[in-house]
N, C-alpha and C positions, 0 to 999 in steps of 0.2 A: 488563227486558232486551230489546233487540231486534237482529235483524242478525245471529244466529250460526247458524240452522237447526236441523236435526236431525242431531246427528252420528251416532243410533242409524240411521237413516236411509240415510247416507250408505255405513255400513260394514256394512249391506245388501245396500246396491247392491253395495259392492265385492265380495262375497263371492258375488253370483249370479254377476256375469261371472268370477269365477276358476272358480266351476261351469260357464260355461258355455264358457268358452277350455276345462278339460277337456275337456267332452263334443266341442266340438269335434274339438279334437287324437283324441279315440278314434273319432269317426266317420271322420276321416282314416286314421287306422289302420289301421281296417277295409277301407273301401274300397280301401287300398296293398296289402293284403292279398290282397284278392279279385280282382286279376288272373288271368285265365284260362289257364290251362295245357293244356290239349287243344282249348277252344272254338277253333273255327275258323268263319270265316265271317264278313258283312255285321254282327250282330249285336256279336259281339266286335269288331270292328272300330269300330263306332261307341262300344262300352264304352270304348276303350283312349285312342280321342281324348278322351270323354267328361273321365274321366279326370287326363288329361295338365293338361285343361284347368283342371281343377277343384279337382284336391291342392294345387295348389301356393296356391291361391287359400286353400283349407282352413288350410292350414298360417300364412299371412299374419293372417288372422281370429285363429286362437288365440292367435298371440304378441301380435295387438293389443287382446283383449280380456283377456289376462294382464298388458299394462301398464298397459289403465286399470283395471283392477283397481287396483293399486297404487298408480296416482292417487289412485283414491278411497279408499284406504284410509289412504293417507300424510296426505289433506284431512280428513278425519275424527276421526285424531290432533292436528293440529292446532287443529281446531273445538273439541275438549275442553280440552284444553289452556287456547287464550284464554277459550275461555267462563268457565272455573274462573278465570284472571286476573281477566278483565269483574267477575264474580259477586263478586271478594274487592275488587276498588275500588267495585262499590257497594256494598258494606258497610261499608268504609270509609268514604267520602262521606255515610252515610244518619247515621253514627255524629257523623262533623264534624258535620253542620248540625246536629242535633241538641242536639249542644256550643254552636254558635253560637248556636242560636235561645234558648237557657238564657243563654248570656253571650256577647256579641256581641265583648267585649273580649278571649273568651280564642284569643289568638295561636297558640299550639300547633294548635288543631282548624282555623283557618282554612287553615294551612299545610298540615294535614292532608288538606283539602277541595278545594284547591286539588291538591294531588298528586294524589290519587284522581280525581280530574275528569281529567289526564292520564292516569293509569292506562288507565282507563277508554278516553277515544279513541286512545290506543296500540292498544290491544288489537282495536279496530274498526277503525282503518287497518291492522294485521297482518293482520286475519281479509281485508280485502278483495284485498289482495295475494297473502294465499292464496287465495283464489277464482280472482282473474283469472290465477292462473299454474296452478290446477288447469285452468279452463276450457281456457285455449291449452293443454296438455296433448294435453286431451280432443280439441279442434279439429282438431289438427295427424295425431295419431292416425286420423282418424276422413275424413281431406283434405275436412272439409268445412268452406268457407265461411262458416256462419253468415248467409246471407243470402235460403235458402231458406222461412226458418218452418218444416220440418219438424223432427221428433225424426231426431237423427244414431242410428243403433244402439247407441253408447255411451252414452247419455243414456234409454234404454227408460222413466221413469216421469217426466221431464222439469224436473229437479233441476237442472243445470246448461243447459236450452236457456229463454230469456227467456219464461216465459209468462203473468208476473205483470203484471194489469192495472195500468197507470202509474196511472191512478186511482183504484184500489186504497188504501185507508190501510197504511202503511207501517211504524208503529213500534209497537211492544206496549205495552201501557198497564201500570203499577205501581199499586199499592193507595194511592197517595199524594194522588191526584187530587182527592178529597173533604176533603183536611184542612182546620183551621179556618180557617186563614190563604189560601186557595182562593175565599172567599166574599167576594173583594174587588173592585167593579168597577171601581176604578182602574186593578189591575195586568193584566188582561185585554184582550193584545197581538192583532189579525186571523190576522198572516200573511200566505202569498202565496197564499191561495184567495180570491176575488172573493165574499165569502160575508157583508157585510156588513150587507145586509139581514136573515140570520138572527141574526147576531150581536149587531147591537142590540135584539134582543128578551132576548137572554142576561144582556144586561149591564143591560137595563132591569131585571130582575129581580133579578140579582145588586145594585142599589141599594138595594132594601128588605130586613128582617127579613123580611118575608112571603113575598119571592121567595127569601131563600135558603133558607126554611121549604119552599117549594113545590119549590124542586129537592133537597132533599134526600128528601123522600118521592116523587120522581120520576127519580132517577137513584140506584142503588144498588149496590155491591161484591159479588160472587159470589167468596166464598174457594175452593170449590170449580172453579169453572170459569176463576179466573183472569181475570175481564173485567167490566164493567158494563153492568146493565139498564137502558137507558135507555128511559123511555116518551115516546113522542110519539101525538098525536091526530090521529085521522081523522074528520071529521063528530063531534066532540066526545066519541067512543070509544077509550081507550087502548087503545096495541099496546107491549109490553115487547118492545124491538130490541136485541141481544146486541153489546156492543162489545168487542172484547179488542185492535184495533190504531187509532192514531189517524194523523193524518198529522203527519209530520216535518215540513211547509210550514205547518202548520197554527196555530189559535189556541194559545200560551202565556203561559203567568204565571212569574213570579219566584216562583222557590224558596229563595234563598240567596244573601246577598252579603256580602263581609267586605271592606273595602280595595278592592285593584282586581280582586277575584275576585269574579264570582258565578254563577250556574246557575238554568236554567232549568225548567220540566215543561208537561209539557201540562195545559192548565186546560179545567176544568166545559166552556167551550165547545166544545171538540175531539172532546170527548166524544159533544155535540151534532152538531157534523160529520160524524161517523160514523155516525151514529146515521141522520143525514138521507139519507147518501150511498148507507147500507144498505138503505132503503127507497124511496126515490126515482132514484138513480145523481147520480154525481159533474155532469150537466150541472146539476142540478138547484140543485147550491152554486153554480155560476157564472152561474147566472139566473134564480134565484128572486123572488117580490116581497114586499114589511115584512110587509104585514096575511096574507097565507097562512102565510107562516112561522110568525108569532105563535100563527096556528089552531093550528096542529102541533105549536109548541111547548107552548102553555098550555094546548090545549083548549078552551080557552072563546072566546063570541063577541066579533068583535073589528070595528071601526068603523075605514072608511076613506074617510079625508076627503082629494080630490083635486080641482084647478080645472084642468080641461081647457087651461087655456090656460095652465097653468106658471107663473102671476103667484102671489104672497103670502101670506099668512094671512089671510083678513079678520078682525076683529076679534070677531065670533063664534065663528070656528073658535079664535080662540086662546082666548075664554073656556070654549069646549069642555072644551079640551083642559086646562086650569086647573085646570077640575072634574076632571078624571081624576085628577091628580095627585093635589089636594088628598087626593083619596079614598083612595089611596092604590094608584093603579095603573099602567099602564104606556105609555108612549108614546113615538114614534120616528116622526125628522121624517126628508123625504126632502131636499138639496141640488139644486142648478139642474142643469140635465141638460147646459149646455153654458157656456164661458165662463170667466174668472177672474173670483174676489170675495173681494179681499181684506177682512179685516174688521177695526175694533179693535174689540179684546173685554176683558171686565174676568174678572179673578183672583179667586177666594176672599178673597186678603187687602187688595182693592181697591184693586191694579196695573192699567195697563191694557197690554196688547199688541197685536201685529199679527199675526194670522194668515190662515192662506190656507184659504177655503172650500175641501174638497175634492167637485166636480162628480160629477154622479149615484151619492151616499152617503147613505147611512142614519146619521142621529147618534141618541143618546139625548137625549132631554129629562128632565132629573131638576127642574126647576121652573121656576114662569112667575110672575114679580112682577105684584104689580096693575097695574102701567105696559104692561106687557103682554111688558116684555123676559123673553129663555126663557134658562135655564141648561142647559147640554147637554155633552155627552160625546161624543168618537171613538172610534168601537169600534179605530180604529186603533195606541190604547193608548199608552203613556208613552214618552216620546223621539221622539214621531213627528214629521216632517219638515213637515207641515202647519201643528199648533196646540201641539207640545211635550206632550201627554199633558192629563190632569184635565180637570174642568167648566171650562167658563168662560161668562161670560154674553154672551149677544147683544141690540144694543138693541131697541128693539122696533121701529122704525121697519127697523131687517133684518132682522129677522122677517117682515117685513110684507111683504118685498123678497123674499128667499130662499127660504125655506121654502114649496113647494108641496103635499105631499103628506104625511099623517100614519097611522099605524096605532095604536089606542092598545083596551087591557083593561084589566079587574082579576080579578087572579089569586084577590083575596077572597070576590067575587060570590059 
């Protein structure tokens, strides 16, 4: 579930400022009260202006922290409300796919999975609408701007003033992230974070049995805390990083498709984003380099083969790198840093196409033919605009062209 807050929270808040518009109004009270009846003098005199000036100001305060009182008390209601809608289409939705993935022909649960998916973003375009009409509310109440950065006084714990960092991961993660069909590096889409270079170490792993063996004893569900442990290494010592929100821009995988519906979730690697962004900060995904990442992620020592001057693989490097494979471990090539290169490339079922190198990216290499041509992977994932998604192989004479920089382990060592 994400994007509804705390509505216990919220009807909190509303309930100090209805305490505190009383207390107001009774300080007002009082001091209406305490006009002077025999004081005479410089003294009372400054009271009465004091006063004059100030009741009325008193009296403005409580009726406006009476009505955001009510703001938030009326957003609050609502919050529950959708949430309890949200909570019943995903359960609905978790139940279709579930249907589907059992029998992909039965029509009833797709229809089913398909409403629920609207359900669902109904209920999130409501909740925002309520928002931005509690905010302007608050706003309007409060003649502030919004352009200060301070907390407005109706805002005191800073629930409705923007203080969430944008780099922030965004969406809360579900228990579903680890399922079997997760362990696929086909379906394992980037995003819009520039985090490619971490990502082909993900997906290099996610290729093998051994690497899905090693992220599952490496990233694991806390039913209690609602979130996953995800470990990354330091100097080849794990540290378990707490994830419970991934980013909505972020890496996803295919959950479910029926006809022309399907749906998506955050995959293993997002996970990993988080994880990294938690330890490092968000600049960190958008300018990271292959071989440190791979440290991080795998822990183990990791070899990086680079030619200063941007030119090709020599034929050693690729026999290298051959060897890594063969062995059964992990490698990730770097693309030209500037330029177009278009390529033909061959298909699994030995088609050939044209695709478009994409310029300073990290691909996977899942294997290197004796000829020396390399088969590889875009962490950019399926449908992409580049290469169309899957391996495909590159000859080796562009290899020889393209490829300058490599990071490559094994997770088995």
């Amino acid at each position: 579930m994400s994007g509804f807050g705390d509505p216990a929270a919220v009807s909190s808040a509303s309930d100090s400022l209805r305490k505190a518009a009383a207390a107001a109004e009774h300080a007002r009270s009082l001091a209406n009260r305490a006009q002077p009846d025999v004081w005479r003098g410089r003294a009372a005199d400054a009271y009465l202006s004091a006063s004059r000036k100030t009741l009325p100001g008193a009296a403005r305060l409580s009726d406006a922290l009476e009505s955001a009182s009510g703001t938030l008390g009326r957003y609050a209601a609502v919050q529950r409300e959708l949430q309890a809608n949200y909570e019943r289409a995903q359960a609905d939705l978790d139940r279709s796919v579930a249907a589907l993935k059992r029998n992909p022909l039965d029509v009833s649960a797709g229809i089913s999975a398909a409403g629920a998916q609207l359900a669902g973003l109904g209920a999130l375009g409501k909740l925002q609408h309520a928002a931005a009409s509690a905010a302007g509310e608050l706003r309007a109440l409060s003649d502030d701007d919004g352009n200060d950065g301070a907390h407005p006084w109706w805002d005191p714990f800073g629930w409705f003033t923007e203080d969430r960092d944008p780099d922030d991961p965004d969406q809360r993660v579900s228990d579903n992230v680890l399922d079997d069909d997760s362990f696929t590096s086909d379906d394992v889409a980037q995003g819009q974070i520039g985090d490619c270079f971490a990502l082909s170490s993900i997906v290099s792993l996610l290729n093998t049995d051994a690497g899905d063996d090693f992220i599952r004893d490496n990233v694991r569900w806390d039913p209690d805390k609602q979130g996953y442990w995800v470990t990354l290494y330091e100097n080849g010592k794990g540290e378990e990083v707490f994830v419970d929100h991934v980013y909505g821009k972020g890496a996803r995988q295919k959950d479910w498709e029926w006809f022309i519906f399907s749906g998506d979730k955050p995959s293993i690697a997002a996970l990993y984003e988080s994880a990294l962004q938690s330890k490092y900060g968000y600049s960190y995904l958008e300018g990271g380099q292959s071989w440190e990442a791979m440290e991080k992620i795998t822990g183990r020592e990791v070899t990086q083969q680079a030619n200063d001057d941007y030119s090709g693989f020599s034929q050693r490097q690729v026999d290298s790198l051959r060897d890594v494979l063969n062995a059964g471990g992990q490698v990730t090539v770097s693309s030209p840093r500037s330029g177009e290169h278009p390529l033909t490339v061959e298909a699994p079922d030995g088609s050939t196409r044209q695709v478009e190198l994409v310029t300073q990216h990290s691909y996977v290499a899942t294997k290197i033919e004796a000829d020396g041509s390399m088969w590889v992977r875009n962490p950019w994932g399926p449908g992409n605009s580049a290469d169309g998604g899957g391996e495909f192989k590159v000859s080796a004479e562009d290899v020889a062209r393209v490829f300058w920089r490599s990071a490559s382990t094994n997770i088995t060592d």
